[in-house]
C-alpha positions, 0 to 999 in steps of 0.5 A: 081775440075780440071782434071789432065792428066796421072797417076800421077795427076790422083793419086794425086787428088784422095788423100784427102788434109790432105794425100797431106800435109803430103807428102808434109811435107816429101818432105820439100814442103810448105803447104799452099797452095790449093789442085790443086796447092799442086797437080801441084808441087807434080807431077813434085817432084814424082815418079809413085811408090812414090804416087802408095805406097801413094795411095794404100789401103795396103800401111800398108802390104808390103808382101800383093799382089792384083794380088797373091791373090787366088780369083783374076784371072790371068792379064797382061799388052799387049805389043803393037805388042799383041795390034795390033793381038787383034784388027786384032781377033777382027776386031776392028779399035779402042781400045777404043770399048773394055770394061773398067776398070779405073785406080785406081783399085787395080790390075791395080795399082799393074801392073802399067797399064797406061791410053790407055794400055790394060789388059788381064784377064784369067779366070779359071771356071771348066766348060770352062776352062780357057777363056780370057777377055780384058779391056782398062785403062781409067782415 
């Protein structure tokens, strides 16, 4: 299947077909169409958070948050001046050196991450306290 770029056709494709039609049915968009040219007006018709809540595997629970969730750890999303320190710590020319977390998990949709944005997790442990790990989005 061809590879879509950004948020929004990487979201898309991962949806089944019969999960495309129904969203095109919404949108008063006609159906017969393939899956990867449904994807290609899907995604000048949508909004990010109209395929996130699409695609989300608790799109049922509207109170249920990813990241609220007790055994999930603390996260954020870095701004691009806390891009610049990280890689300086580090001594890192690219962030693509950092490990990676993909987009389509659930903490990253629920933060609404981008591809090339990069994530802070804070892990609390009774030992080491508290310890901070970085991971850059990837498709």
């Amino acid at each position: 299947m061809k590879k879509y770029r950004g948020t929004k056709g990487y979201l898309l494709s991962k949806l089944y077909k019969k999960d495309l039609n129904k969203i095109a049915k919404k949108k008063g968009i006609v159906t017969n169409k393939r899956k990867d040219e449904l994807i290609e007006i899907l995604i000048k018709e949508l909004k990010v958070d109209e395929i996130k809540k699409y695609y989300s595997k608790f799109s049922g629970i509207e109170h249920f948050s990813v990241l609220k969730h007790e055994l999930v750890p603390k996260q954020k999303l870095l701004s691009e001046q806390e891009k610049i320190k990280l890689k300086e710590k580090f001594k890192i020319s690219k962030l693509k050196q950092l490990p990676k977390i993909k987009l389509s998990d659930p903490s990253v949709l629920a933060l609404g991450g981008r591809i090339g944005d990069v994530i802070e997790i804070t892990r609390e442990t009774p030992l080491t306290g508290s310890s901070k790990y970085y991971r850059i989005i990837v498709g």
